[in-house]
C-alpha positions, -999 to +999 in steps of 0.1 A: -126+680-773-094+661-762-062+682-754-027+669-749-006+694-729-030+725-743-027+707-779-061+699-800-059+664-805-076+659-841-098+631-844-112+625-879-128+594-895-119+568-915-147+557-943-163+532-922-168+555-894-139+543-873-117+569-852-082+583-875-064+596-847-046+624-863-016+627-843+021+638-853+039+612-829+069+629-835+055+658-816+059+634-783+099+641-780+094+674-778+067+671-751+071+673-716+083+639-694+049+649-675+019+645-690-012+666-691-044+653-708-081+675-708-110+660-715-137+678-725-166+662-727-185+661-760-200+625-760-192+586-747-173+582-783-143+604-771-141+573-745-120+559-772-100+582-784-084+582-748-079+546-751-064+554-783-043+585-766-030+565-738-019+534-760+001+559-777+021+577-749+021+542-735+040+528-763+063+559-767+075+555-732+058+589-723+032+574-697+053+575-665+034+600-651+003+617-666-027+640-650-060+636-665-083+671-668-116+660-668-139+699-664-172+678-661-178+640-645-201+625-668-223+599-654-225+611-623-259+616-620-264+578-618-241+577-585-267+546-572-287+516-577-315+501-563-318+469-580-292+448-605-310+450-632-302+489-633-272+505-647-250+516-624-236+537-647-206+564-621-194+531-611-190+516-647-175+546-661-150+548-626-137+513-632-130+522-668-112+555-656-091+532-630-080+515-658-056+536-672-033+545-637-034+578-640-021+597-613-045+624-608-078+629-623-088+665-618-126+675-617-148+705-618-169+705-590-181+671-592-220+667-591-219+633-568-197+625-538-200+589-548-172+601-574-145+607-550-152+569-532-148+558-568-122+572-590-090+568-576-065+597-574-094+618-578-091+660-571-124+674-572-120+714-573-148+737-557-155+764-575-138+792-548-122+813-583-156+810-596-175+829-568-144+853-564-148+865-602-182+867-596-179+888-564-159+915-576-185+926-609-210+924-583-224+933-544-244+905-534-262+903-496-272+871-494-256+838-507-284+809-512-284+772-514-313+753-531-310+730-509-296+714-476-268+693-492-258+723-514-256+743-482-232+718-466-211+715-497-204+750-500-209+765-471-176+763-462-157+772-492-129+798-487-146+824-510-175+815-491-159+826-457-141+854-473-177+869-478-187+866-448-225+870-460-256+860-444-268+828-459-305+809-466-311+777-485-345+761-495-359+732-486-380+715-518-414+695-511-413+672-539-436+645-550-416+616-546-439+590-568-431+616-598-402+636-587-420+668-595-413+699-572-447+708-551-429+736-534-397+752-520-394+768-483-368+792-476-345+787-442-321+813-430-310+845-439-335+873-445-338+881-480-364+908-483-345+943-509-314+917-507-294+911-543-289+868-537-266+847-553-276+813-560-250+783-560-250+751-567-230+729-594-255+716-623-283+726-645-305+708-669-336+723-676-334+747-645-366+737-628-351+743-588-336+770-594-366+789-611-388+779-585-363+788-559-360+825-577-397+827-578-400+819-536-374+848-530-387+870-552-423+863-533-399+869-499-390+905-514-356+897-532-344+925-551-320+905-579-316+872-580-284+855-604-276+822-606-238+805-605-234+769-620-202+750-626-215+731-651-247+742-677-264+722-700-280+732-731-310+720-722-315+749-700-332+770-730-359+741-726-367+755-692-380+789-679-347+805-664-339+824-697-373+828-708-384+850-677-368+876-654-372+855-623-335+852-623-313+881-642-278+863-651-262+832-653-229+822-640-209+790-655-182+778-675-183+764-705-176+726-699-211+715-709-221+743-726-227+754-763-254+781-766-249+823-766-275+840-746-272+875-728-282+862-697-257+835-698-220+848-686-188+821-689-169+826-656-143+805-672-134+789-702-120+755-707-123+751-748-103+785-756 
């Protein structure tokens, strides 16, 4: 979904599958001088329609200054390389970003650092309104971290330090040839009859967080709930929903599709 200024931007198809940009140009006088563009990712074949966007407000003489909303990074996940024969995808996907001058590209809670070395005029928000909302429908004792790079990302938050709570964050032994998950320790905060909110920014299948809900529940935990930025579908692949290991879901709906009970939005981008 591709919004200019809080506007749906329609894109249909001609016959042969090519983008019909379904735009009333005349709409662009009436718009404001700056520029507001969100991005909500549904796919590498909106990548286009942007193109297509820009080229437009470009020609109209409504480019001179124009923020880009982009909710959730894609590609970030391959933030590295290790040979050149690999696709190194963040850094393709930042040059093609650069390309367009825009003078601020706004992001959700970013899932690699790499992101802000790349993409220039990058603001990458933390998700402080997040945890406030969250805070207020419910008294948590103990704020956890899955692991240590979580734990220095967020640590220092301002709803964090509003808080004040104690905190803990796991450390995962993993089996490096496979990547598989052997084990978690917990470091920190006791968590024994403690309700413990979990934070972090994505999930796929949800594999690290269940096993970090199942190590504090084995530490005494009372109720355990889970806040991500960004949730993936494929999280109704994994055990998360299908047990009571963790009791609720916190996200927003950048990247996600499905209704489940345990699943709250926090915020929503498509409204």
């Amino acid at each position: 979904m591709i919004k200019l200024n809080g506007t749906v931007i329609e894109q249909g198809r001609f016959p042969d599958g090519t983008l019909a940009l379904n735009m009333d140009c005349s709409l662009i006088d009436a718009m404001m001088f700056e520029q507001h563009i969100t991005w909500l990712y549904d796919g590498d074949d909106e990548m286009f329609t942007i193109m297509s966007l820009v080229d437009i407000l470009k020609r109209t003489n409504r480019f001179e200054k124009c923020t880009l909303h982009l909710p959730y990074l894609p590609n970030a996940r391959m933030d590295r390389i290790k040979t050149n024969d690999e696709n190194f995808s963040l850094k393709v996907f930042s040059n093609w970003l650069n390309g367009f001058g825009f003078d601020r590209v706004i992001v959700e809670n970013v899932h690699s650092n790499v992101s802000n070395a790349l993409i220039n005029n990058i603001k990458d928000r933390l998700p402080d309104m997040d945890i406030k909302d969250i805070v207020k429908k419910y008294n948590f004792d103990v704020i956890f971290f899955p692991d240590e790079g979580a734990c220095k990302r967020y640590k220092d938050m301002e709803a964090i330090k509003e808080l004040n709570l104690p905190i803990a964050f796991g450390i995962k032994n993993r089996d490096w040839k496979t990547g598989e998950i052997l084990g978690l320790d917990v470091m920190g905060a006791d968590v024994k009859d403690k309700n413990v909110l979990i934070i972090d920014d994505i999930c796929s299948k949800g594999f690290t967080f269940y096993y970090s809900g199942q190590k504090l529940k084995e530490l005494g935990a009372k109720d355990i709930r889970l806040y991500i930025t960004h949730c993936e579908d494929n999280i109704q692949n994994g055990q998360i929903l299908k047990t009571d290991v963790i009791s609720k879901v916190y996200t927003t709906d950048t990247i996600c599709h499905i209704k489940d009970e345990k699943i709250e939005f926090v915020r929503n981008f498509r409204d």
